[in-house]
C-alpha positions in Angstrom: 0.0 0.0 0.0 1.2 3.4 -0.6 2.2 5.6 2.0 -0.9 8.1 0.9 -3.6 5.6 0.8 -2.1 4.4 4.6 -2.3 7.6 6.1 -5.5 8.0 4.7 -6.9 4.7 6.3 -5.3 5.8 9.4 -7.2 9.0 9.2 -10.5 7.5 8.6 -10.2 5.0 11.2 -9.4 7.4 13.6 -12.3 9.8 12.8 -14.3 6.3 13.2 -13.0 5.8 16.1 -13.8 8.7 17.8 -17.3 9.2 16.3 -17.9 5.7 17.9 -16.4 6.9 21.1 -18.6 10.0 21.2 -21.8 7.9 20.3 -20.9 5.6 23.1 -19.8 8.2 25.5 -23.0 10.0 24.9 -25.6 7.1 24.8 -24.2 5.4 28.2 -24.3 8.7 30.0 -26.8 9.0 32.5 -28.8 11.7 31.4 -32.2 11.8 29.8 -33.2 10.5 26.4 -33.7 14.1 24.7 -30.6 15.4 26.7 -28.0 12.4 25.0 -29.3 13.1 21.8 -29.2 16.8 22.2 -25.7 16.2 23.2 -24.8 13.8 20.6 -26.6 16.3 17.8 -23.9 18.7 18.8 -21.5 16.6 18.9 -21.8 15.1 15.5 -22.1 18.8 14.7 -18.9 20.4 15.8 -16.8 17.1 14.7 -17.9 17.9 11.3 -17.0 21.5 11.1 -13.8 21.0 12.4 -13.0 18.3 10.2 -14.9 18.9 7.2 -11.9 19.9 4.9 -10.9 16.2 6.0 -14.0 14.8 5.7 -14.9 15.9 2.1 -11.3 14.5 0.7 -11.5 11.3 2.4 -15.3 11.2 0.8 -13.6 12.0 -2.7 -11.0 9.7 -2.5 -13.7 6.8 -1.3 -15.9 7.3 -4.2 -12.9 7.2 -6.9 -11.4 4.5 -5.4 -15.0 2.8 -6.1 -15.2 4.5 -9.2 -11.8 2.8 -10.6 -12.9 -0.4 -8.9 -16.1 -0.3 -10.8 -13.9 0.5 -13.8 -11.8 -2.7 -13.3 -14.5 -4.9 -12.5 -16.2 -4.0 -15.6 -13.3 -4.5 -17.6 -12.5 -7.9 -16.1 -16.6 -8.9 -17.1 -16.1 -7.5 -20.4 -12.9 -9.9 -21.0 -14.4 -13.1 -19.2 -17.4 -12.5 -22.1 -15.5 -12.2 -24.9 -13.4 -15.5 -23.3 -16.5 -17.4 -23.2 -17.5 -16.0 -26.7 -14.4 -17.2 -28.2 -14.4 -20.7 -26.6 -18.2 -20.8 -27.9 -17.0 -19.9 -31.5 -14.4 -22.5 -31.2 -16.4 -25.4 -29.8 -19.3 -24.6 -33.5 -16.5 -24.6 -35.1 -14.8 -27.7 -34.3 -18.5 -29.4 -34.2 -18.8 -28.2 -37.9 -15.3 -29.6 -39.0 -15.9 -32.8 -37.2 -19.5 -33.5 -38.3 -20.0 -35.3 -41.5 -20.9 -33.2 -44.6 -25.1 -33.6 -43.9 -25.9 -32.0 -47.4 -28.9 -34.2 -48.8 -27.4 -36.2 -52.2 -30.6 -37.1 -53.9 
């Protein structure tokens, strides 16, 4: 893995880890039901702005990394079809070479 692509998973895993760690933090407090959420609402809230420059490139870089995967996978089904569209063209054409000539001689 590239040293770019580590950090990045380093950085995403950390802001999972500490959105999970609010979230828990928050929802095993003892405080009341609207109170945790309140609470977690702002949470979520001030995470993001302070991390939204962050947020928005590791969101870019997550959809073209899906994007080239997507490309990939396509072009791996596109080659597997042709493959099995060659071997059929092969097999009718060995069947019509090995067959017997089944013109009617009248």
């Amino acid at each position: 893995m590239s040293k770019k692509k580590t950090s990045l998973m380093f950085g995403m895993g950390l802001i999972a880890g500490v959105i999970g760690g609010i979230v828990a933090g928050v929802l095993l407090a003892p405080k009341s039901g609207e109170e945790s959420r309140r609470e977690l609402k702002d949470a979520a809230c001030e995470l993001y702005t302070k991390h939204a420059p962050e947020i928005k490139e590791a969101k870019k870089q997550a959809l073209e990394s899906v994007d080239l995967m997507k490309y990939k996978l396509e072009r791996q089904l596109r080659k597997f079809s042709n493959m099995i569209k060659s071997k059929k063209l092969l097999k009718a054409k060995e069947l019509e070479t090995s067959e017997p000539d089944t013109e009617f001689n009248y």
